[in-house]
Structures are given as C-alpha cells and as structure tokens.
C-alpha positions in Angstrom: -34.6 -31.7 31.7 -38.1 -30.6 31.3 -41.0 -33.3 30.7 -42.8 -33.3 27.5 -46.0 -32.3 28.2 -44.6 -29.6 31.3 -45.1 -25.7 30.4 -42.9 -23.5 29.6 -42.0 -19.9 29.1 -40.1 -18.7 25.9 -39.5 -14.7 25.6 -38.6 -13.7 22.1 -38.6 -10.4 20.1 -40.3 -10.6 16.9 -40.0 -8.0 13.7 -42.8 -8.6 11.4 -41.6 -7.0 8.4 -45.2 -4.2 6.6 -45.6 -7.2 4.0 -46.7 -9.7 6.0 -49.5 -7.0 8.4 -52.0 -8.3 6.8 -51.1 -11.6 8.1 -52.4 -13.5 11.9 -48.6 -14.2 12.4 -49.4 -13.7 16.1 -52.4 -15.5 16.0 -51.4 -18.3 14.3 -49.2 -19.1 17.4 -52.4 -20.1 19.2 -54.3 -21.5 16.6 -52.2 -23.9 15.1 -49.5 -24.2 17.7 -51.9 -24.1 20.7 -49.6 -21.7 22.6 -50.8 -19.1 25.3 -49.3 -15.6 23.9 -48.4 -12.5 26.3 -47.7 -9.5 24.2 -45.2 -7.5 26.6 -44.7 -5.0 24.5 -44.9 -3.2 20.6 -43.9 -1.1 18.4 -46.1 -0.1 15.7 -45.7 2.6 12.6 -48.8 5.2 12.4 -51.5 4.0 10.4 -49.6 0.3 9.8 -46.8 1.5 7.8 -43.2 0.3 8.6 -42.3 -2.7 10.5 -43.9 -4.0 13.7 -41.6 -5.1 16.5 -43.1 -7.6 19.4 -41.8 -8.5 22.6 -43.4 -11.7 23.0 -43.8 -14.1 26.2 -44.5 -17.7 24.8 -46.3 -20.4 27.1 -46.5 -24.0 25.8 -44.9 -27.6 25.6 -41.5 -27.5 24.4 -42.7 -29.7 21.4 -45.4 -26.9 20.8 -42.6 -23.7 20.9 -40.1 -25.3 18.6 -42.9 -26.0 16.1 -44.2 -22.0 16.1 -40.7 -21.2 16.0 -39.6 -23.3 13.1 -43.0 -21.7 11.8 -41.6 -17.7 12.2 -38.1 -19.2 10.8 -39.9 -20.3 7.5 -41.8 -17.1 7.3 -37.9 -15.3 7.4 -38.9 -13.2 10.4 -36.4 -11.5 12.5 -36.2 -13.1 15.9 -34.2 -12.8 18.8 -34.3 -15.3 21.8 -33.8 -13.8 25.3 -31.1 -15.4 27.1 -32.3 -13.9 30.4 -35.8 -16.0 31.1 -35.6 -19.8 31.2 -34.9 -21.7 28.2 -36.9 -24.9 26.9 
C-alpha cells in the first residue's frame, strides 16, 4: 500500500489525436494536476500534421495521477498503461 501523499511513478503512452495540437494536453498535467512529467520519447508528423504519440513517465501522489488520468479519459485519448514499471 502506498501512503497518500508518497511519490510515485506512472509510465503511460499517450496518442494525442491532430485535433487536439493546439491543445497544453501535456502541460496541463503539471498545471492543474501538479505532476512532474518526463517525456521519454515522441513521435511527431512533419510540420504537426498526423497524430502525436508520447511515451510519458508520470511522478505525483497517487490522488494527483488518477485525477490527470481521469482528465486524458474525458478528453477520449488513447492510452496505454505499462504493466512493466510500478503501479500506484
């Protein structure tokens, strides 16, 4: 069991669909969900077109990474949880 307020890592992989680039989806994690963010890696179309793909390391409360995640959920992103780092 982790303790409320105790860090913790969350790896996810994130497709954020062209509609929503002009969008701080990314920042929005650590302005209104006060997480740290680690962008291990992307996938970007030339000049912004097509989707974006983000292999994302999320650091925060497990209060604060169920909130941004319920946040990506209502947005109808594409996520997928890695089973292979630590779960909350």
């Amino acid at each position: 069991m982790v303790a409320e307020n105790q860090l913790v890592h969350k790896r996810i992989r994130l497709r954020i669909p062209q509609e929503y680039h002009q969008e701080p989806v990314i920042s929005r994690l650590v302005s209104n969900y006060g997480l740290t963010v680690n962008i291990a890696a992307a996938m970007l179309g030339s000049n912004g077109i097509g989707d974006g793909w983000f292999d994302l390391d999320l650091q925060g409360s497990c209060e604060q990474i169920e909130s941004a995640l319920i946040y990506i959920n209502d947005l109808d992103l594409e996520i997928w949880h890695d089973i292979n780092t630590g779960d909350y």
